[in-house]
N, C-alpha and C positions, 0 to 999 in steps of 0.2 A: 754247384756245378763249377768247376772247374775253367778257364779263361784262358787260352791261348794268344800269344802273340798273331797279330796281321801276318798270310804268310803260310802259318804252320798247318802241316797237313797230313797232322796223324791223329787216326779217331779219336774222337770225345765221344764219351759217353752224354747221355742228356738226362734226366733229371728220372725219364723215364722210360729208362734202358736202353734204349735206341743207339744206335750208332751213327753218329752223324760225323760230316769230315770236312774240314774246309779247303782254303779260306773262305768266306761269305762275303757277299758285297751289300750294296745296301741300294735299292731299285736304283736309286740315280747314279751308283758307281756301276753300276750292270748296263743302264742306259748307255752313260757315255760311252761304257766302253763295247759296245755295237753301235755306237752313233744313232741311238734310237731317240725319236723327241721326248720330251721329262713326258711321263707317264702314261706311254703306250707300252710296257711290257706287262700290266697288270693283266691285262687282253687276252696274253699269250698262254691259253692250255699247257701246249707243249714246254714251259719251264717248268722249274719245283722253285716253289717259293714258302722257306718257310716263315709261319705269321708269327713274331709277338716274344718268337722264343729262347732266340739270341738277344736282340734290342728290342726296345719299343717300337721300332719299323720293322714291315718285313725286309728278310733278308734272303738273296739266290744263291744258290752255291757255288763257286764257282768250277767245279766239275763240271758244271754242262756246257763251258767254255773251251775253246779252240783256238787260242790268240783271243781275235776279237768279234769272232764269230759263233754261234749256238754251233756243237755239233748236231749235224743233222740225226749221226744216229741215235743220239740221247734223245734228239726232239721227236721222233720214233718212238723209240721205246718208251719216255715218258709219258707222251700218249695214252697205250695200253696202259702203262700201270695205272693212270689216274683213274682207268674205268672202275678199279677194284681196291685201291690203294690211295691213302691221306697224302699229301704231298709228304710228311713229315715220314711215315712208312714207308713210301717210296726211295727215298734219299737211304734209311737202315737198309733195305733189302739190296740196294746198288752193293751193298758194302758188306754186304753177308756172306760166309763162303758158303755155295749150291754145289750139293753131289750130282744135281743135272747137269751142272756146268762144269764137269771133271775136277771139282773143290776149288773150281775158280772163285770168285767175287764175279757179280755180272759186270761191273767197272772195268778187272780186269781182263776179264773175257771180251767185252768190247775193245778195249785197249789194245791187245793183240789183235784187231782186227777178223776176231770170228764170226761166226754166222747170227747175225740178229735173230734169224729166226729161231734161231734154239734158245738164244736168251729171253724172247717172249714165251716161248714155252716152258721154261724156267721158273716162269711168276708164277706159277700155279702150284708150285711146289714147295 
C-alpha cells in the first residue's frame, strides 16, 4: 500500500480495492479538533472510523469534517449507510461515481449541496 503525505487528498487505493481518501486523523487528532473529551467519539455511530488499517489505531477521515465541526449531512447519511455498509465500505462508496447520482461521487453530490435524499437512495445502488 502505497503512503501519502499528511494533507494529501487524492484516492488511495487500499490493499483491498477500496478507495479510500484522506487525510485521516487519529481519534485524538479528531477529538481535539471538535473539542471532544479524549474518548468520547468511539460512541459516535454517526462517524466512519476506520480500524487497524492505516495505523495501529483507529483512524476518521477527515471528509466528515467542516472546519471543526462533524457535517451534519455526512452524520446523516452515515447513519444509513452503516445500517447496510462496514465503515471501511462506506468511506469507497462516498467516493464511487453513481449513475443515480448523475455520475457524481456521493461526496461530491453532497458537496454541491444536493438532495440528501437522493443520495440515500443512491446506497442501494
Amino acid at each position: 500500500m502505497e503512503w501519502y503525505p499528511k494533507g494529501v487528498t487524492r484516492p488511495m487505493p487500499s490493499s483491498q480495492g477500496r478507495v479510500l481518501v484522506g487525510p485521516f486523523l487519529t481519534e485524538r487528532e479528531f477529538e481535539r479538533r471538535v473539542r471532544a473529551p479524549r474518548g468520547s467519539i468511539r460512541s459516535h455511530d454517526f462517524l466512519l472510523r476506520i480500524d487497524g488499517l492505516l495505523s495501529l489505531e483507529p483512524v476518521y477521515p477527515a471528509f466528515q469534517l467542516d472546519g471543526d465541526v462533524v457535517r451534519a449531512d455526512m452524520a446523516w447519511l452515515v447513519t444509513l449507510l452503516k445500517k447496510t455498509l462496514t465503515d471501511l465500505e462506506a468511506c469507497d462508496w462516498l467516493f464511487r461515481h453513481s449513475d443515480a447520482l448523475a455520475g457524481l461521487t456521493p461526496i461530491e453530490w453532497m458537496n454541491r449541496g444536493l438532495s440528501l435524499e437522493d443520495a440515500a437512495r443512491a446506497i442501494s445502488h
